[in-house]
C-alpha positions in Angstrom: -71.4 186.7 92.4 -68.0 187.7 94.0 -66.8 191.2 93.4 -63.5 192.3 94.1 -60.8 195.0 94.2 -57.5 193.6 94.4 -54.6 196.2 93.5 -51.8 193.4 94.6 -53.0 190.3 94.1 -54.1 189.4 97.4 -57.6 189.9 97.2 -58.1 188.0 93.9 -56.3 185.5 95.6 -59.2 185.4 98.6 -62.0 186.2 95.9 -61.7 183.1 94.0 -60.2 181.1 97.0 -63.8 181.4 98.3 -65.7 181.0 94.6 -64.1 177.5 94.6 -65.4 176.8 97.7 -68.7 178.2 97.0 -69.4 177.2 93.4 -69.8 180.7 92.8 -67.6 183.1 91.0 -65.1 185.9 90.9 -65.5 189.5 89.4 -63.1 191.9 89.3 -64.7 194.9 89.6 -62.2 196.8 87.0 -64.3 197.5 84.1 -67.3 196.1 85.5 -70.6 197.4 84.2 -72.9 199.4 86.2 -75.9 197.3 85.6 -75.4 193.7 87.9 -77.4 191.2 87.2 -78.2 189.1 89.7 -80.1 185.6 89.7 -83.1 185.4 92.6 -81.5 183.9 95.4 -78.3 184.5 94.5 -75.4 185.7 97.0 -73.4 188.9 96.8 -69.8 188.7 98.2 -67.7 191.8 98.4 -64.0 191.7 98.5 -61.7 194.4 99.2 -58.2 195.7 101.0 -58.6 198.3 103.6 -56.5 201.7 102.6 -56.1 203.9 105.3 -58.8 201.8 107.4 -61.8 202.8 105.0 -62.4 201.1 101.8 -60.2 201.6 98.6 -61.8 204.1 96.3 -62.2 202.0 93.4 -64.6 199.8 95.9 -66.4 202.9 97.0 -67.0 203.9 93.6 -68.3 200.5 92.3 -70.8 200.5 95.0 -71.9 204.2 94.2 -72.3 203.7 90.7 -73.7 199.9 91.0 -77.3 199.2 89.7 -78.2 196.0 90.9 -80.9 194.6 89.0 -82.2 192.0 91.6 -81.6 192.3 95.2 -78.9 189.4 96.6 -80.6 187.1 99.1 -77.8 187.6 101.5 -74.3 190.0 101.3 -71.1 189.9 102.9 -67.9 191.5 102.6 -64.3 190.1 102.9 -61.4 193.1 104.0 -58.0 192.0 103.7 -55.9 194.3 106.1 -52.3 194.6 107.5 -52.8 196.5 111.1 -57.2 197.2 111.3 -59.8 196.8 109.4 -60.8 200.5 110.2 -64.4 202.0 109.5 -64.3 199.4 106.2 -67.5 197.7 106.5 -69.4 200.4 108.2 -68.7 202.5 105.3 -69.5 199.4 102.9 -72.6 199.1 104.8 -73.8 202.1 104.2 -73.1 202.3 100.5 -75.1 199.2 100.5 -77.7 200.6 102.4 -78.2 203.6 99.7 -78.9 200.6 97.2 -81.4 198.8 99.7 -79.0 196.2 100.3 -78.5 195.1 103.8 -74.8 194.0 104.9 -75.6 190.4 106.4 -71.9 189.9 107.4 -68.4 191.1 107.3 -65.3 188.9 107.7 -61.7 189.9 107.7 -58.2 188.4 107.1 -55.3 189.8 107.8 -51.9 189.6 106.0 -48.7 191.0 105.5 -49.3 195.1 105.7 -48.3 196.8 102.6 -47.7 200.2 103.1 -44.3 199.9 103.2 -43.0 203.6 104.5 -44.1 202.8 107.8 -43.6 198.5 108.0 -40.0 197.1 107.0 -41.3 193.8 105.7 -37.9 192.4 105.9 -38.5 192.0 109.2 -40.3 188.5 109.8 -40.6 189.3 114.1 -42.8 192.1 113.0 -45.0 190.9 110.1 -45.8 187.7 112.0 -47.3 190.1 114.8 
């Protein structure tokens, strides 16, 4: 199970990018139920934009409220970010941590920054930076 954030469109994009590739599939976590049920053996893939170099606080919340019924045989996460990836995945990690879940990788892709008060993203010399 893939379970994402994605305010823009960008990390749905990724999430089911890499469900096609995996045979696996993409959740939104919007209106997601507490109680995930996962299959033994089954992988838990975590994919979210970094705000302010931590995690958005729809993510956070999703992993403070989540009840995972079985434990995921292996967990990643995937940030999507426009200058760092900040404190993201040690922050995810720890969430996970509270659960018993161990973060077994984190990846990150970078892509055109979005907060636009501080980036002119007219300007292709900088967003190609």
């Amino acid at each position: 199970m893939i379970c994402y954030f994605s305010a823009t469109g960008n990390c749905k994009h990724v999430a089911e990018r890499i469900a096609e590739a995996t045979g696996d599939r993409a959740v939104s976590i919007e209106g997601l139920e507490p109680e995930i049920q996962l299959s033994e053996g089954e992988v838990l893939g975590l994919v979210t934009p970094v705000y302010f170099w931590e995690l958005p606080i729809p993510m956070s919340e999703f992993l403070e409220r989540a009840n995972f019924k079985m434990r995921p045989s292996y967990t990643y996460l995937v940030v999507t970010y426009g200058t760092r990836t900040g404190c993201s995945s040690g922050h995810a990690g720890k969430l996970l941590k509270q659960k018993g879940i161990g973060l077994d990788a984190a990846f990150s892709i970078r892509m055109p920054d979005t907060w636009t008060p501080d980036f002119d993203l007219t300007d292709k010399e900088a967003t190609a930076e």
